[in-house]
C-alpha positions in Angstrom: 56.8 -29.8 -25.8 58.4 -31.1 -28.8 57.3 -34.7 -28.6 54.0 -34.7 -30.3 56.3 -34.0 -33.2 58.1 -37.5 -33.2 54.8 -38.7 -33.6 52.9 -39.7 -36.8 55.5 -39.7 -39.6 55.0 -43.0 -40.9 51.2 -42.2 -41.2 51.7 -38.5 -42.7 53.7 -40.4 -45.5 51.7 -42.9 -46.4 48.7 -40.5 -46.5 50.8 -38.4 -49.1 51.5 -41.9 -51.3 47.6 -42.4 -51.1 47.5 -38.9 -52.8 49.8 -39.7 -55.4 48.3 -43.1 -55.6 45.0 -41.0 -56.3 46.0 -39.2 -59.4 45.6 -40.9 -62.1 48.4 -42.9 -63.6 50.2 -40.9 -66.1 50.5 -38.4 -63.6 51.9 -39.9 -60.9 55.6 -40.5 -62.7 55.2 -36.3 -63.0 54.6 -35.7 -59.4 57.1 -33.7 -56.8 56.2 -33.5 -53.4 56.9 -29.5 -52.1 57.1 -29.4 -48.2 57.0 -26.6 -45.5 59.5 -27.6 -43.0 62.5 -30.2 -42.4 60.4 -32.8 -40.3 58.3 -33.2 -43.3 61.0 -33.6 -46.0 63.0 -35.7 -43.2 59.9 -38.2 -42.9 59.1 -38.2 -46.3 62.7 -38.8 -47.4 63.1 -41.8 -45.1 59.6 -43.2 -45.3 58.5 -42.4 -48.4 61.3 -44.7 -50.2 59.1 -47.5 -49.5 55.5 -46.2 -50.9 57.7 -45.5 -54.3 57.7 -41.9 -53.5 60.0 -38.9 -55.0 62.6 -36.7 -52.4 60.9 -33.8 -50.6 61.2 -30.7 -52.9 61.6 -27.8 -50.2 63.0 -24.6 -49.4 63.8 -24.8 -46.0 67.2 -24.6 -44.8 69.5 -26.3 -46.7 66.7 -28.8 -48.7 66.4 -25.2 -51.1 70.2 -26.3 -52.5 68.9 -29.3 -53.8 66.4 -27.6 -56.0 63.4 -28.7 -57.4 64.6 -31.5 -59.7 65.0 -32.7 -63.3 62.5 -33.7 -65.1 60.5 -30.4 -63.5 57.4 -31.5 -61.7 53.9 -30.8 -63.4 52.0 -32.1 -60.4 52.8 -31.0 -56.7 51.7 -32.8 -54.0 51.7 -29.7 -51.4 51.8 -30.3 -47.5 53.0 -27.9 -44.3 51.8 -24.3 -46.3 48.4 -22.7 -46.2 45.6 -22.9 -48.9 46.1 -18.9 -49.5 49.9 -19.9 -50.4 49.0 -22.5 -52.4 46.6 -20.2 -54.3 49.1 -17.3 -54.7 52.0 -20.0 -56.1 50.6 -22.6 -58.0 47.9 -23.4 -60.6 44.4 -25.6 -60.4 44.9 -26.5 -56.1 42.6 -28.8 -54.5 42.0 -29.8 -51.3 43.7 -33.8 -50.8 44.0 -34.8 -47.4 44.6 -34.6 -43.8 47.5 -35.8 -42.0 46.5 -37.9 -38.9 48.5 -40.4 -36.6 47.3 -43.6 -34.8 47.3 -41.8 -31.3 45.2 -39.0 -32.5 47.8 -36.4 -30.9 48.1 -33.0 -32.2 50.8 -31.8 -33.4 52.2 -29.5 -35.7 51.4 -31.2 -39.1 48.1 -31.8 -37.6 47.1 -28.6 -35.8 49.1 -25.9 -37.4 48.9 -26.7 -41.2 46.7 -29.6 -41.7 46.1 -29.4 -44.9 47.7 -31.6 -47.6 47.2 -29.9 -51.5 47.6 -31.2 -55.4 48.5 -28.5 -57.5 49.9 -27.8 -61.2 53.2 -26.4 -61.0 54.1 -23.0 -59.4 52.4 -19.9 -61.5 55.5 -18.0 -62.1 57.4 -21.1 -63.5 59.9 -23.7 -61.3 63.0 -21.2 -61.9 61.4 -17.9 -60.9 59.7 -19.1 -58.2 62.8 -20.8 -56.4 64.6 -18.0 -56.1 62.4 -16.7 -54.1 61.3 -19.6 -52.3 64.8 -20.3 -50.0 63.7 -19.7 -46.1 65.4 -20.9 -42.3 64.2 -22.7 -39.6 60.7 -20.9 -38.9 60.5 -18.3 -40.7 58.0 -18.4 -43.9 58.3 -17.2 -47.6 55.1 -15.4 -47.4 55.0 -14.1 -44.0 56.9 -12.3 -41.2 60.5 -14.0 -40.6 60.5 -15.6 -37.3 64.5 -16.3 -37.6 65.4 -17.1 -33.8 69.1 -15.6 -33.0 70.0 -18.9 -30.7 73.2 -17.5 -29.6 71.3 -14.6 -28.1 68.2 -16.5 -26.5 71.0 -19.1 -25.0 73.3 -16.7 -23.8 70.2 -14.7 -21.7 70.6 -14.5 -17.8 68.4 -17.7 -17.4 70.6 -19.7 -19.4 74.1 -18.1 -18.9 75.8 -20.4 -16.8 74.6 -23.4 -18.3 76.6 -25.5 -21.5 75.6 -24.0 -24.8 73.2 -26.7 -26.2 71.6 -27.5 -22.6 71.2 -23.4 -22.7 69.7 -23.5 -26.5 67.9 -26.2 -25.5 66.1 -23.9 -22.1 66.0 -20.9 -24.6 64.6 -22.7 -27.1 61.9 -24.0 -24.9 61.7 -20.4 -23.6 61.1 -18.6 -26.9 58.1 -20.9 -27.9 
């Protein structure tokens, strides 16, 4: 079920503001904040307003249009990626956090990445490494594309005679 994702997202923002708040203080004006997937850059986009924080850098969807700002980030606060990604993009990664919520339930930020990163900026420079970064929905820059064809999954016997977004919705549910 999807519903363990609606929770948490005012915690998981304020834990990343208590990582920038960490770093010492002429480093926090250069920090960006690079994350995996578009329930991240949502929650840190509308919560993170209020800890002082930058936009979600990301290359998710359509967040990989609005690039990775101006001035370029020289500190990344890195959430929803793995620590061997981290390690094959960008320089001097450390260990910062955990996401967490107050009803201890697991979900994805906590269960399937929980790991939240500082690093330098990306190894092969902002501009080189963007154009490779762009990705959809849940596939992964540095793994096997898991692009689902909706279209296809809602149009499947199960879901054929139902509306389009209740069938998505069944074949969605289906596919996970």
């Amino acid at each position: 079920t999807a519903l363990p994702d609606e929770i948490g997202w005012p915690e998981f923002v304020s834990t990343i503001a208590q990582v920038r708040d960490s770093l010492p203080a002429d480093q926090r004006s250069k920090v960006g904040i690079l994350a995996g997937n578009y329930g991240e850059v949502g929650a840190i986009d509308l919560f993170g307003e209020r800890f002082g924080l930058p936009r979600a850098i990301s290359g998710v969807n359509s967040s990989w249009e609005r690039g990775y700002g101006d001035p370029l980030p020289e500190i990344v606060i890195v959430t929803g990626f793995s620590q061997q990604f981290v390690e094959d993009h960008f320089a001097a990664c450390r260990l910062a956090a955990h996401p967490w919520n107050f009803y201890n339930i697991e979900n994805e930020e906590t269960f399937e990445h929980p790991d939240i990163f500082v690093c330098g900026a990306p190894l092969q420079g902002w501009p080189d490494f963007w154009k490779t970064f762009q990705f959809f929905a849940q596939s992964r820059p540095s793994g096997t594309p898991a692009v689902v064809d909706v279209r296809a999954l809602a149009s499947a016997p199960a879901c054929s005679s139902l509306p389009f977004g209740i069938a998505l919705v069944f074949a969605w549910a289906a596919h996970k």
